[in-house]
ROSE-4610 file (N, C-alpha, C; in Angstrom, 1 decimal, always signed):
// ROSE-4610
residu = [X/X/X/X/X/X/X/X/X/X/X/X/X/X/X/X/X/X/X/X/X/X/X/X/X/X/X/X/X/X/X/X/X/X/X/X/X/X/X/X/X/X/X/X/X/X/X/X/X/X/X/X/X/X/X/X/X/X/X/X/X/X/X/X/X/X/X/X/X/X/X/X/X/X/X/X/X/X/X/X/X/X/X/X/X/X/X/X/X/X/X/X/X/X/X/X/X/X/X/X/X/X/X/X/X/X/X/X/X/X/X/X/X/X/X/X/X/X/X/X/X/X/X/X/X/X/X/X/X/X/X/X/X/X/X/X/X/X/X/X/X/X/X/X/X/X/X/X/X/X/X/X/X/X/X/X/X/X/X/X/X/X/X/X/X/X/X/X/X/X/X/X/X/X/X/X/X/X/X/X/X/X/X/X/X/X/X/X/X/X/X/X/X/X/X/X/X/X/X/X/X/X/X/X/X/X/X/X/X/X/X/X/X/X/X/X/X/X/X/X/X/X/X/X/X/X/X/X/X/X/X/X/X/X/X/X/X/X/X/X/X/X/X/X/X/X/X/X/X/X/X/X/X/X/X/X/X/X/X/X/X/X/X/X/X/X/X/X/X/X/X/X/X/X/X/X/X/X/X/X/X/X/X/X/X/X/X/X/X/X/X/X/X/X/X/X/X/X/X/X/X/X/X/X/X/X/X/X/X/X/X/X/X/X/X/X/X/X/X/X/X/X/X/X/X/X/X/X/X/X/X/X/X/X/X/X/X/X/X/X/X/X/X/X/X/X/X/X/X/X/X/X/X/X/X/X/X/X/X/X/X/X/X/X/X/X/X/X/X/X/X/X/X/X/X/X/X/X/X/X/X/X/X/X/X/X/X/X/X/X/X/X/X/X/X/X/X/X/X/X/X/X/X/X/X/X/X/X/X/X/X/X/X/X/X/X/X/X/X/X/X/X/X/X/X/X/X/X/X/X/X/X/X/X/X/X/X/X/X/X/X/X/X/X/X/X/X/X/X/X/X/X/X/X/X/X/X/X/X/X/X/X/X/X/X/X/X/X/X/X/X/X/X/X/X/X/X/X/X/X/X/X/X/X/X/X/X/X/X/X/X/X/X/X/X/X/X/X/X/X/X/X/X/X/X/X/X/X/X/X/X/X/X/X/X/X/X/X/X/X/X/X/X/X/X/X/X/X/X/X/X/X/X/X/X/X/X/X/X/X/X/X/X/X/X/X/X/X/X/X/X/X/X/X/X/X/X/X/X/X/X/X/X/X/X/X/X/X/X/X/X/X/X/X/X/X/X/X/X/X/X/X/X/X/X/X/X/X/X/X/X/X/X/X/X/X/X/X/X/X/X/X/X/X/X/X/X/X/X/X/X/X/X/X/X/X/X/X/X/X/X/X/X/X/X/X/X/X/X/X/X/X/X/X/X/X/X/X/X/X/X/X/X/X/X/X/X/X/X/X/X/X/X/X/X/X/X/X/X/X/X/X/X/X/X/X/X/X/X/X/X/X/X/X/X/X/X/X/X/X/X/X/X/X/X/X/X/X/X/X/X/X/X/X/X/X/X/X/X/X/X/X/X/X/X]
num = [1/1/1/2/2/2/3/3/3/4/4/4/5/5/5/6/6/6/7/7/7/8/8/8/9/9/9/10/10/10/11/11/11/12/12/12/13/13/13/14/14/14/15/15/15/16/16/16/17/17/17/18/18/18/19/19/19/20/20/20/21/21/21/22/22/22/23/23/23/24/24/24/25/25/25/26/26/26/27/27/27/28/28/28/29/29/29/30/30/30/31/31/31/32/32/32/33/33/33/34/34/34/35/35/35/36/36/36/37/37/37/38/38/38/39/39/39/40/40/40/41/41/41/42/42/42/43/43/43/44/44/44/45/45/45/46/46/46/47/47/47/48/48/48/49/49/49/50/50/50/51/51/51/52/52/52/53/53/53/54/54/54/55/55/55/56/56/56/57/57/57/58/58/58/59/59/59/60/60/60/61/61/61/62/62/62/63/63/63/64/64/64/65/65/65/66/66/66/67/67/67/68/68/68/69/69/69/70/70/70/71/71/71/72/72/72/73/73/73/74/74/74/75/75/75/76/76/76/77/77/77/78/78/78/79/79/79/80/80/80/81/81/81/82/82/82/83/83/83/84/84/84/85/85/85/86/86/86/87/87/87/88/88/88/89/89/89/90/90/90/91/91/91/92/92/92/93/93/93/94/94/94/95/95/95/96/96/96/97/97/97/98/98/98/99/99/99/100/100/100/101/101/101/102/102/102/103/103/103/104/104/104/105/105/105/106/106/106/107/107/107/108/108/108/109/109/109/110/110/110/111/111/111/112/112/112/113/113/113/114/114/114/115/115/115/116/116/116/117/117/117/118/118/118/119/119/119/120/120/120/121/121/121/122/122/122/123/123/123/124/124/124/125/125/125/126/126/126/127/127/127/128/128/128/129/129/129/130/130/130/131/131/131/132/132/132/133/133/133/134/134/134/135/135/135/136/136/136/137/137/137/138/138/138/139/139/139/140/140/140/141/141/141/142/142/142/143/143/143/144/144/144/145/145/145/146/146/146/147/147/147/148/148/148/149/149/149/150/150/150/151/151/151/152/152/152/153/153/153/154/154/154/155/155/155/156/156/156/157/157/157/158/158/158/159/159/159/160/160/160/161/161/161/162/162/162/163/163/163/164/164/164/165/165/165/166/166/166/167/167/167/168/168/168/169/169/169/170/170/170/171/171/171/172/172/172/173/173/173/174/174/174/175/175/175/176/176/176/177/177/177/178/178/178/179/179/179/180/180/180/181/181/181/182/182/182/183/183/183/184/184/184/185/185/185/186/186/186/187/187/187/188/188/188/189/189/189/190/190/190/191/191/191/192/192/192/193/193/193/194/194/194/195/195/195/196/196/196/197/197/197/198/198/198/199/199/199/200/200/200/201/201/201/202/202/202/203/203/203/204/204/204/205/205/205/206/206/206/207/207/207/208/208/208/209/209/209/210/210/210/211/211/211/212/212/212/213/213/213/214/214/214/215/215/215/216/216/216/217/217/217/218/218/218/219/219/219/220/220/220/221/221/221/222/222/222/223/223/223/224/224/224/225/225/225/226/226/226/227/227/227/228/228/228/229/229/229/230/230/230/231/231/231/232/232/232/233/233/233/234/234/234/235/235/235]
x = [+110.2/+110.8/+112.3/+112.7/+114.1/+114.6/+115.9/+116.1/+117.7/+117.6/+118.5/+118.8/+118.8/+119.2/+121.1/+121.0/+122.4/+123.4/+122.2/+122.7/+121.7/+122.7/+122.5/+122.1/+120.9/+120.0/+119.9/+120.8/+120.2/+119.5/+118.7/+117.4/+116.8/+117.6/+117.1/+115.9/+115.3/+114.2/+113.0/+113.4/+112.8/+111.7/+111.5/+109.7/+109.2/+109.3/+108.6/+107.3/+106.7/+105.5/+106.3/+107.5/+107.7/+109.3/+109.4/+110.8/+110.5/+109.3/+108.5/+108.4/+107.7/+107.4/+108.7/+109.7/+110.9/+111.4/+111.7/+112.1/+111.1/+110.2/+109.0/+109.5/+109.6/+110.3/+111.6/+112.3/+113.9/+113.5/+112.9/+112.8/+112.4/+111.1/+110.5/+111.3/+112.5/+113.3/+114.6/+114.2/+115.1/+116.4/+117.0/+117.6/+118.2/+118.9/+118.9/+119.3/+118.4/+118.1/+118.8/+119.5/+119.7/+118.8/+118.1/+117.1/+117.3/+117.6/+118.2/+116.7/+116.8/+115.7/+116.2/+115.3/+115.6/+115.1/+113.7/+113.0/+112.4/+112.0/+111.0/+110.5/+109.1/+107.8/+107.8/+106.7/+106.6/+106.2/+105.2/+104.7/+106.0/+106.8/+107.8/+108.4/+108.9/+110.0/+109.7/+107.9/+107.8/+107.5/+107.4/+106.8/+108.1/+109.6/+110.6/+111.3/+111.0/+111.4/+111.6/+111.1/+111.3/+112.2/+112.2/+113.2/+115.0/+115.3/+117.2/+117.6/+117.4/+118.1/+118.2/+117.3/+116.6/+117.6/+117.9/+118.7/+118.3/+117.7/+117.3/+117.9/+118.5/+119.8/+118.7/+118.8/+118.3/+119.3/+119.2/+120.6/+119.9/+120.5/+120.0/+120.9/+120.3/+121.5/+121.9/+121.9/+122.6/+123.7/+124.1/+125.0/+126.1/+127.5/+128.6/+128.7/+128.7/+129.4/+127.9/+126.8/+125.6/+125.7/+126.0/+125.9/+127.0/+128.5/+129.3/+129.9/+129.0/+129.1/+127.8/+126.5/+125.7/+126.3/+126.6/+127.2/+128.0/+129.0/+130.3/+129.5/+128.4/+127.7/+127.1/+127.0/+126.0/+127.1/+128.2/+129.1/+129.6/+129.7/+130.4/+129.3/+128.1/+126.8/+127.0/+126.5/+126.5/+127.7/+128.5/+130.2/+130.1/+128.9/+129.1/+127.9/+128.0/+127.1/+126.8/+125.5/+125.6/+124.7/+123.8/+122.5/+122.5/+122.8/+122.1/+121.2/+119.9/+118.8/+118.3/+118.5/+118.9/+117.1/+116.3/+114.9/+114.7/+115.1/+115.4/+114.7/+113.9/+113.8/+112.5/+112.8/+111.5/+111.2/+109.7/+108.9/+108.5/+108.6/+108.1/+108.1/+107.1/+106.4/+106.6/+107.1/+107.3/+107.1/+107.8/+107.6/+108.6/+108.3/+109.0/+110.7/+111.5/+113.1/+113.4/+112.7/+114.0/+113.1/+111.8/+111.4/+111.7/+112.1/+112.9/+113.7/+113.2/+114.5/+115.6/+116.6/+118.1/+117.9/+116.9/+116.8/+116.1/+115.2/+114.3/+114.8/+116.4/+116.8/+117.7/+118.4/+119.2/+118.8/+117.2/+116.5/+116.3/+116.0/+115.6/+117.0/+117.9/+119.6/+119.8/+119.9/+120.1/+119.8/+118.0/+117.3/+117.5/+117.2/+117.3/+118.9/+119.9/+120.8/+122.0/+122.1/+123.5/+123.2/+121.8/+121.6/+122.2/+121.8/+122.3/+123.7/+124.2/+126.2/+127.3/+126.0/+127.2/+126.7/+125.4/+125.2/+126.0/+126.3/+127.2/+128.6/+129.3/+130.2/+130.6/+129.8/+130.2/+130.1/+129.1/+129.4/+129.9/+130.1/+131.2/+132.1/+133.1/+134.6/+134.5/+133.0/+132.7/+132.8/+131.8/+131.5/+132.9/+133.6/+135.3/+135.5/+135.9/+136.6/+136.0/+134.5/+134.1/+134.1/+134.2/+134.5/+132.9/+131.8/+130.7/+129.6/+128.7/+127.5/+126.1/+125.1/+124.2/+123.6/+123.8/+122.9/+121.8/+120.8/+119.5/+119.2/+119.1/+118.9/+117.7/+116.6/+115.0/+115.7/+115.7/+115.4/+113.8/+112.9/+111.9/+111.7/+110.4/+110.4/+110.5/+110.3/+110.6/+112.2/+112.4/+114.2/+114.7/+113.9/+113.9/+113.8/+112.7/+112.3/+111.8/+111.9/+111.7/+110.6/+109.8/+108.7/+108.5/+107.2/+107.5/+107.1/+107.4/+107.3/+108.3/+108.6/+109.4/+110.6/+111.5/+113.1/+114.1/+113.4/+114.9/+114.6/+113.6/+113.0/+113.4/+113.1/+113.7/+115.1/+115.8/+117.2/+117.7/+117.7/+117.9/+117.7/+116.6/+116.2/+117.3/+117.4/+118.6/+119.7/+120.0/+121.0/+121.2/+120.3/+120.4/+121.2/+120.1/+120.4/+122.0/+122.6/+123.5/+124.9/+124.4/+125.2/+125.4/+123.9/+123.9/+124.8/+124.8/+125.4/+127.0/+127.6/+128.9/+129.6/+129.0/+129.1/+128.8/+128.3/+127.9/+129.6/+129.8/+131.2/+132.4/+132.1/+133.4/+133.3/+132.4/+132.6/+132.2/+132.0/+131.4/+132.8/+133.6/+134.9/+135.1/+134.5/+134.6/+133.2/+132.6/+131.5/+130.0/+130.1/+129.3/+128.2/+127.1/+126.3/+125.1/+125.2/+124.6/+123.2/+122.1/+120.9/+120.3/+119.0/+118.2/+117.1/+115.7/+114.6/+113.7/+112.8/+112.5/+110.5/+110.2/+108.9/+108.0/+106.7/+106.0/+105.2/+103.8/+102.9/+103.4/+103.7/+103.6/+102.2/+101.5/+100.8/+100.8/+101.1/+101.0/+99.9/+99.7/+98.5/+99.0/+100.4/+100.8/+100.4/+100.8/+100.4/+98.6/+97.6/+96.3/+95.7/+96.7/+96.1/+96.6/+97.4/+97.6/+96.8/+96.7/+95.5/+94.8/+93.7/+92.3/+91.4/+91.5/+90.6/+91.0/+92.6/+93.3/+92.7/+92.7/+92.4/+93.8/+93.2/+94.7/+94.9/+93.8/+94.3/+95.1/+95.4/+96.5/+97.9/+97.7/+99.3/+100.3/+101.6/+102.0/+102.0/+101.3/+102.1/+103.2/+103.5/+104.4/+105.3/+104.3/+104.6/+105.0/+104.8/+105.5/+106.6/+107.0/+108.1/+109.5/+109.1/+109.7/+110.2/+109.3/+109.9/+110.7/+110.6/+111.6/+112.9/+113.1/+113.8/+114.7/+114.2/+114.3/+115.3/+114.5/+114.8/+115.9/+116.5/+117.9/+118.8/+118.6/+119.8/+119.7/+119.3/+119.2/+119.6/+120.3/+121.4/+121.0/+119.3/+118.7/+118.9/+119.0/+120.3/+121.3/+122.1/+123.4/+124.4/+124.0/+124.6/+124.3/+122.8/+122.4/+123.3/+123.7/+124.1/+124.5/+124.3/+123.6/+122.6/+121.7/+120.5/+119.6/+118.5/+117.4/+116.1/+115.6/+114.6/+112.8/+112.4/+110.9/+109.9/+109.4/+108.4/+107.3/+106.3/+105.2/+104.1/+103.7/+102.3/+101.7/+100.2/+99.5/+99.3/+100.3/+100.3/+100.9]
y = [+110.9/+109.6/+109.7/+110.5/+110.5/+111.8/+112.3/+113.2/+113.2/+114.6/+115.3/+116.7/+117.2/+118.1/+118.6/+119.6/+119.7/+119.0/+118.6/+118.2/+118.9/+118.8/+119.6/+118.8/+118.7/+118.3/+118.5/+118.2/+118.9/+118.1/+118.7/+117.8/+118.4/+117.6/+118.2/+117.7/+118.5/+118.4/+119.2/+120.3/+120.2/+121.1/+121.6/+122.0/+121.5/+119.8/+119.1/+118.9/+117.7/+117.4/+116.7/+115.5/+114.3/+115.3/+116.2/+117.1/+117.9/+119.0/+119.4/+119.0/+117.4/+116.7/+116.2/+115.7/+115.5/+116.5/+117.8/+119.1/+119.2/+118.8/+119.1/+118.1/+116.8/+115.8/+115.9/+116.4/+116.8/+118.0/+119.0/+120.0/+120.3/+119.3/+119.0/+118.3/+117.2/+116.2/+116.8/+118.6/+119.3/+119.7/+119.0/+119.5/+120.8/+121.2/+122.5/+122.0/+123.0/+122.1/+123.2/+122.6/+123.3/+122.4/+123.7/+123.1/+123.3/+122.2/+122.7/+122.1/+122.8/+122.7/+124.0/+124.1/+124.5/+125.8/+125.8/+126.9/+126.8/+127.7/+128.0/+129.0/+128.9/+130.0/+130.6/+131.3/+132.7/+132.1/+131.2/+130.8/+129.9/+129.1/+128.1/+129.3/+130.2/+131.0/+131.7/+132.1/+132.8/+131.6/+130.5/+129.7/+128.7/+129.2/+129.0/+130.5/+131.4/+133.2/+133.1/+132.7/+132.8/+132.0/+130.9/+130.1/+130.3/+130.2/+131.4/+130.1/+128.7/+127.2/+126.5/+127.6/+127.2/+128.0/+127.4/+127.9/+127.2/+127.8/+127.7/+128.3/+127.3/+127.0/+126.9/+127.9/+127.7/+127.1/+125.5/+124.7/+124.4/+124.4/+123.5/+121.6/+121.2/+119.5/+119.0/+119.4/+118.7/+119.7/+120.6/+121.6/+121.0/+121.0/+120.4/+121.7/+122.6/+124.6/+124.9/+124.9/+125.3/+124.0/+123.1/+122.3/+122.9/+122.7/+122.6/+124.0/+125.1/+126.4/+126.3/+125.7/+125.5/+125.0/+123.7/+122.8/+123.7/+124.6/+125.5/+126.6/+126.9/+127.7/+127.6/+126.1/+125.2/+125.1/+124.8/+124.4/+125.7/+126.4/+128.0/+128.7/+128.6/+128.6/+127.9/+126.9/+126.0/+124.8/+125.1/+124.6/+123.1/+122.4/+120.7/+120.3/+118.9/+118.7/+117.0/+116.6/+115.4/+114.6/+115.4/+114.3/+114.4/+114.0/+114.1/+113.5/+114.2/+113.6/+114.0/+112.7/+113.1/+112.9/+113.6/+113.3/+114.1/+114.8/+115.8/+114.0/+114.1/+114.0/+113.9/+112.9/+112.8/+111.6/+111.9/+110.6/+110.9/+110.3/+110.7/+109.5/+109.1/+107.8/+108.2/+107.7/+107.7/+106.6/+107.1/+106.1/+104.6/+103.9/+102.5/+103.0/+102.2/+102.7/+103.3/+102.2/+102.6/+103.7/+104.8/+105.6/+106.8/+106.6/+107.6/+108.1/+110.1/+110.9/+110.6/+111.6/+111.5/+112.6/+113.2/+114.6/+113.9/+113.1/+112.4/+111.4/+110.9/+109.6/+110.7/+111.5/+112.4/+113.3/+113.9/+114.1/+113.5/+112.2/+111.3/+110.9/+110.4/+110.5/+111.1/+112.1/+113.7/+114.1/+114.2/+114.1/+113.8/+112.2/+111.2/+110.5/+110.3/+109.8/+111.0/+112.0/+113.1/+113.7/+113.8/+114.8/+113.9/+112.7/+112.4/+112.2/+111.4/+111.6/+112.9/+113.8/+115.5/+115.8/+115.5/+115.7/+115.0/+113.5/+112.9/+113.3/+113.7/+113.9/+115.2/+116.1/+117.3/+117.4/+116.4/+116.4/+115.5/+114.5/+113.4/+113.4/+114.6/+114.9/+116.1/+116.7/+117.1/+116.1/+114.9/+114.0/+113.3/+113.2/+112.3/+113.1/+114.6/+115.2/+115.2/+115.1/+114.9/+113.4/+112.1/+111.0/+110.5/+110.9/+110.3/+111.3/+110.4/+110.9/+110.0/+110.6/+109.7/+110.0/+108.7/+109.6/+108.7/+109.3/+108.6/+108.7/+107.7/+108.3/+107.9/+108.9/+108.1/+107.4/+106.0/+105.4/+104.9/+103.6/+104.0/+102.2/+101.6/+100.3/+100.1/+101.2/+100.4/+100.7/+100.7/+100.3/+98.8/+98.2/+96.5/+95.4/+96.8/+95.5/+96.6/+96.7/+97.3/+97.3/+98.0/+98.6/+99.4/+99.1/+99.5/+100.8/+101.4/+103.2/+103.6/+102.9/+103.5/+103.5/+103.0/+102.5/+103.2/+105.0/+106.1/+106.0/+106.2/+106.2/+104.6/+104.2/+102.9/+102.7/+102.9/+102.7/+103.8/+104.6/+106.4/+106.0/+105.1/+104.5/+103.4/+102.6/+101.6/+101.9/+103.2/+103.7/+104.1/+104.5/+105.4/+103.9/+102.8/+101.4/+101.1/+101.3/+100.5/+101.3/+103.0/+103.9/+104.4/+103.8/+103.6/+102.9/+101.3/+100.2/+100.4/+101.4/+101.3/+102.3/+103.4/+104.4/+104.1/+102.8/+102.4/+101.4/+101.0/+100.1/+100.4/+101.7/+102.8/+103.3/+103.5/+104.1/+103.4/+102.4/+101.3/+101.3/+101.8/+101.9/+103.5/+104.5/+106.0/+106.1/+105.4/+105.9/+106.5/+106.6/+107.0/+105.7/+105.9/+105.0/+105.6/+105.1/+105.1/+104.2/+104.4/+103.7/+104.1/+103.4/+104.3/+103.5/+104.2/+104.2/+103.7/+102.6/+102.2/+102.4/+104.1/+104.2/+103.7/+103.2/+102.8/+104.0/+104.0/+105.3/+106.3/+106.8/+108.1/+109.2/+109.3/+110.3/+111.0/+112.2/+113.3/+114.2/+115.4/+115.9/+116.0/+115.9/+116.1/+114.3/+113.0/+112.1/+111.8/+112.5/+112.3/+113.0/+114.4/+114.5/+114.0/+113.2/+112.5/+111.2/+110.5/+109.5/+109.2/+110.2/+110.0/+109.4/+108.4/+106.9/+105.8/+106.2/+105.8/+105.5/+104.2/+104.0/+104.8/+106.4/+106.9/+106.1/+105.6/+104.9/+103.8/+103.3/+102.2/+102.9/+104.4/+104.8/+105.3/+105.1/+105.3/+107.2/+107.5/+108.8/+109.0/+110.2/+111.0/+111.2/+111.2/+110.9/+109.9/+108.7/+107.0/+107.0/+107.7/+107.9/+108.7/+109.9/+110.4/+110.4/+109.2/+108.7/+107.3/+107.0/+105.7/+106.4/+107.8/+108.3/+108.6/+109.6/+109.7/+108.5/+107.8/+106.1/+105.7/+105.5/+105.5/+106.4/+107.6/+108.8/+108.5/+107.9/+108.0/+107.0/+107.0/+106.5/+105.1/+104.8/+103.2/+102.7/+103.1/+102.4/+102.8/+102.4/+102.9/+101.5/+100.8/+99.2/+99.1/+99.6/+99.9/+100.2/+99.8/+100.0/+99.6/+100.4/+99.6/+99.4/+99.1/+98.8/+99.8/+98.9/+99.2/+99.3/+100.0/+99.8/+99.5/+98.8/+98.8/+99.7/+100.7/+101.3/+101.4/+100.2/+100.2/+100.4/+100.5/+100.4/+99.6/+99.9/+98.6/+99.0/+99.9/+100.4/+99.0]
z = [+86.8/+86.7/+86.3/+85.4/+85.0/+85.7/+86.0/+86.2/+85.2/+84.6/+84.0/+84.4/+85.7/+86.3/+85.8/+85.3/+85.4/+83.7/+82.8/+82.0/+80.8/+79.8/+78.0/+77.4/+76.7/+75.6/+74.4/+73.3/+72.0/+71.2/+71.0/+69.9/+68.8/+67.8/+66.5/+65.7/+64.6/+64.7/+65.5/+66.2/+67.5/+67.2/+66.0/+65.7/+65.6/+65.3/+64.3/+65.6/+65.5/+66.2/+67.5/+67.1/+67.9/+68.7/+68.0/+68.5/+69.5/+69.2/+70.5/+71.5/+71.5/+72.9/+73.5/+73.0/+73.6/+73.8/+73.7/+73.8/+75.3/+75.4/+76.4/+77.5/+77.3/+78.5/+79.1/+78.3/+78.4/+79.5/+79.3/+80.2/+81.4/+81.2/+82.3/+83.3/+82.9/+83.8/+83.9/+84.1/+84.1/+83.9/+82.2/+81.6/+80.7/+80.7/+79.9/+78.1/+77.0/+75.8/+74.9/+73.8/+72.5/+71.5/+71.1/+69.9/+68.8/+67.9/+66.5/+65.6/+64.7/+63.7/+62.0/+60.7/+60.1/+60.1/+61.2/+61.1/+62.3/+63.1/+64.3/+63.6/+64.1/+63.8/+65.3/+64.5/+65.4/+67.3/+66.8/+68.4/+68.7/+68.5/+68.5/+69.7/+69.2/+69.7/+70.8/+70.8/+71.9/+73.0/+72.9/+74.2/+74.8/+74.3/+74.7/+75.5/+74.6/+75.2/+76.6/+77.2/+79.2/+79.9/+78.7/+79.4/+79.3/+80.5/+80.0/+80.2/+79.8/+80.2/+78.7/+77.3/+76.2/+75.4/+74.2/+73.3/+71.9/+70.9/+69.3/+68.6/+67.3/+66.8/+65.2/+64.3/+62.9/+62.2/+61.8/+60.9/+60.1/+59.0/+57.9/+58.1/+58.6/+59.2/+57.7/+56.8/+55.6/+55.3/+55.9/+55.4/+56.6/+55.9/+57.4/+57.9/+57.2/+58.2/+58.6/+58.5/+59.4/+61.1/+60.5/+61.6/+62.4/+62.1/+62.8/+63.7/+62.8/+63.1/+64.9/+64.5/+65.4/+67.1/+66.4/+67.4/+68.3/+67.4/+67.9/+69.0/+68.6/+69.2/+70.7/+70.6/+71.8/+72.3/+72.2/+73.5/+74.0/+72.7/+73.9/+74.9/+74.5/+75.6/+76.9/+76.1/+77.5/+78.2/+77.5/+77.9/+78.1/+77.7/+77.5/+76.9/+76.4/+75.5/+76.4/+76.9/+77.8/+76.4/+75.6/+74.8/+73.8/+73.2/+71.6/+71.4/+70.8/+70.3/+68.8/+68.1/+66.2/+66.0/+66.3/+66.1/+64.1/+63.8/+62.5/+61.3/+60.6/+59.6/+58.9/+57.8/+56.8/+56.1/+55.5/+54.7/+53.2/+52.9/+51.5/+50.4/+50.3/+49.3/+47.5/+46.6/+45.3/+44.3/+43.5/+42.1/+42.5/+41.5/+41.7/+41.5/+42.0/+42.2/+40.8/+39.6/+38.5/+37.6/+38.2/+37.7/+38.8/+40.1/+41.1/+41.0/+40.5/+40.2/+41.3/+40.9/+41.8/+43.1/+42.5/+43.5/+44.7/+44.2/+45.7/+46.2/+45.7/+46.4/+47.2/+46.6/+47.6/+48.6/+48.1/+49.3/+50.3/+50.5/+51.5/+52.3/+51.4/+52.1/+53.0/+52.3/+53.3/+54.2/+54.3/+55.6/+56.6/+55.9/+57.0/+57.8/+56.7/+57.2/+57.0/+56.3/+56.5/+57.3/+57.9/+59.2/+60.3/+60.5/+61.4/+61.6/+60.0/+60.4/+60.6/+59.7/+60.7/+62.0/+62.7/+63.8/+64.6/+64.9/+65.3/+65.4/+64.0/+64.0/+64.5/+64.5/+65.5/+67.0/+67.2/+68.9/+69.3/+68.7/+69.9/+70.2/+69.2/+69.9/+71.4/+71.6/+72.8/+74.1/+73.3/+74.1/+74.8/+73.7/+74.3/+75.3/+75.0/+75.9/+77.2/+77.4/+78.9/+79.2/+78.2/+78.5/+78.8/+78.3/+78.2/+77.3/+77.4/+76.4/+75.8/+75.8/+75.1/+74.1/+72.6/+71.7/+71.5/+71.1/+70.6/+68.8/+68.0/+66.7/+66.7/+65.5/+65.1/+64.1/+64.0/+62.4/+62.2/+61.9/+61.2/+61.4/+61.3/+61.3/+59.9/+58.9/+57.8/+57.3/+58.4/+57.6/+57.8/+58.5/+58.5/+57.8/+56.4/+55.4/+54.0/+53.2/+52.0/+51.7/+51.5/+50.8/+49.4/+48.9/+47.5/+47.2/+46.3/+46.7/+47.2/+48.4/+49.1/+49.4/+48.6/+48.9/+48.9/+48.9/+49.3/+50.5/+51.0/+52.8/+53.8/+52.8/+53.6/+53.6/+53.0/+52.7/+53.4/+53.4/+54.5/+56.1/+56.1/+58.0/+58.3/+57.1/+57.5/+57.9/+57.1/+57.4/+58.5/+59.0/+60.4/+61.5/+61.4/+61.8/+62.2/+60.7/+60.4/+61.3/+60.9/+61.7/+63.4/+63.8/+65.0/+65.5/+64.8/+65.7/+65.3/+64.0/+64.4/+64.9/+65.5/+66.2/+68.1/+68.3/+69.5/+69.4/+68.4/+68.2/+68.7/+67.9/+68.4/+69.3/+70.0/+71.5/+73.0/+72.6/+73.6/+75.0/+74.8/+76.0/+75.8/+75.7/+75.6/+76.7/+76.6/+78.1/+77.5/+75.7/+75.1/+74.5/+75.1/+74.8/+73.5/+72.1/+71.2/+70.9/+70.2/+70.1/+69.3/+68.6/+68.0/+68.4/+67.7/+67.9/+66.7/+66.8/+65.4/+65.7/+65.2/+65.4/+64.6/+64.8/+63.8/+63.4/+62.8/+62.3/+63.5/+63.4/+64.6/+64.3/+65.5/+65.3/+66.0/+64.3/+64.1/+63.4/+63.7/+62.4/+61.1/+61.1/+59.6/+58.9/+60.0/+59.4/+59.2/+60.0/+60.2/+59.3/+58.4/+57.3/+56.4/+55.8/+55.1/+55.0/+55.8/+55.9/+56.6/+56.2/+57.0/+57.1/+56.6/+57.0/+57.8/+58.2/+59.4/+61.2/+61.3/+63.0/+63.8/+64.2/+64.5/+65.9/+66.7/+67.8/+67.7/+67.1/+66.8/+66.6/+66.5/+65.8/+67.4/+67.1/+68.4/+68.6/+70.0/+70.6/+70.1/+70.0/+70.3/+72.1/+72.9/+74.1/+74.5/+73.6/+74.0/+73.3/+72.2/+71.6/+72.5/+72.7/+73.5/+75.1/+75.7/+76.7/+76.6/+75.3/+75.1/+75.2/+74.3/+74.1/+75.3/+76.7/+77.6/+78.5/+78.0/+79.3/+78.3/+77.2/+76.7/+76.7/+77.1/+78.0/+79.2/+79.8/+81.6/+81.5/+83.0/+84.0/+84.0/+83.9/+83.6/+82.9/+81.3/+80.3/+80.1/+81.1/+81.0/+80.7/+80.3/+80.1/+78.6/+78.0/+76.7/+75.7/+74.2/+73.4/+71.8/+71.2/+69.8/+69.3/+70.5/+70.2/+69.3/+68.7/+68.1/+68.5/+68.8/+69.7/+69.0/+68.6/+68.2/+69.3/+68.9/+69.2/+68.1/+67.9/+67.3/+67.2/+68.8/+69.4/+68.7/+68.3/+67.6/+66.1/+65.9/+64.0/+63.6]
């Protein structure tokens, strides 16, 4: 359906469960991919090994010199950078705010929203210089509305929100079209063991995630921008 022949993919995150399958769509719609993540295992590495169009990038996304040393790496490879896909982060439910250590409010920050603003910030001065680009961020449906437990995670997804739309601001006449993605339950086995009394058919694919993803790098939204995208399925 999409074709990305001839164009560079980086997607971070890309061991996770929802990073794999976009890593998997991107390749299939024959793009060539940098995969950043903090760790690939053993099978991760060998079921990329054959492919000479694949490039895995071990970053820590909260460090600015692992990122920007990475990034540095991906362009002297593959000499342009066409996608960014900020898929990299995390969940994590806790105490009520004013019993929430500092370590778990900066945890959740970090993850979720400093991965994405050094990831940005290292590749869009790529992006200027070819005069276009598309990025995709995950934020989260609960960055919409606060939840209890939860208000480093939710406040970390808004953020992603908030940085989307003024990074689509700033480049809206540079040719770089910005977005994000607002998933509901995603299922995963990491979320199925967490709640196993769960109707996991209500939770969205991973595969419906990833081809939203897809269809806001392609040439079909190419008018797109800013936007937030609700991907809920029937979670």
């Amino acid at each position: 359906m999409y074709d990305f022949n001839g164009q560079v993919a980086v997607v971070t995150g890309a061991a996770g469960s929802l990073g794999r399958t976009v890593a998997k769509q991107f390749h299939s719609a024959g793009a060539k991919l940098a995969l950043v993540d903090i760790c690939f295992d053993r099978s991760q590495k060998a079921s990329w090994r054959h492919a000479q169009d694949v490039g895995l990038y071990e970053t820590d996304l909260t460090d600015v010199n692992q990122v920007n040393h990475s990034v540095t790496q991906i362009r002297n490879r593959f000499k342009r950078i066409d996608i960014l896909a900020n898929v990299a982060g995390g969940f994590r439910m806790g105490p009520p705010v004013h019993e929430t250590p500092v370590h778990d409010w900066d945890f959740m920050l970090n993850m979720n929203a400093k991965s994405v603003f050094l990831m940005c910030r290292a590749v869009i001065p790529h992006m200027l210089q070819r005069k276009t680009g598309r990025i995709v961020n995950v934020a989260a449906r609960a960055a919409v509305e606060g939840k209890a437990r939860m208000a480093p995670y939710c406040i970390s997804k808004a953020a992603v929100i908030t940085l989307t739309q003024s990074l689509a601001a700033e480049h809206k006449h540079n040719h770089i079209n910005v977005n994000c993605i607002l998933p509901g339950t995603i299922d995963t086995p990491q979320n199925r063991a967490a709640m196993p009394g769960s109707d996991f058919s209500n939770w969205v694919p991973t595969t419906e995630l990833a081809s939203e993803i897809l269809h806001l790098c392609s040439k079909q939204s190419s008018g797109v921008t800013g936007a937030a995208v609700p991907v809920y399925g029937r979670s």
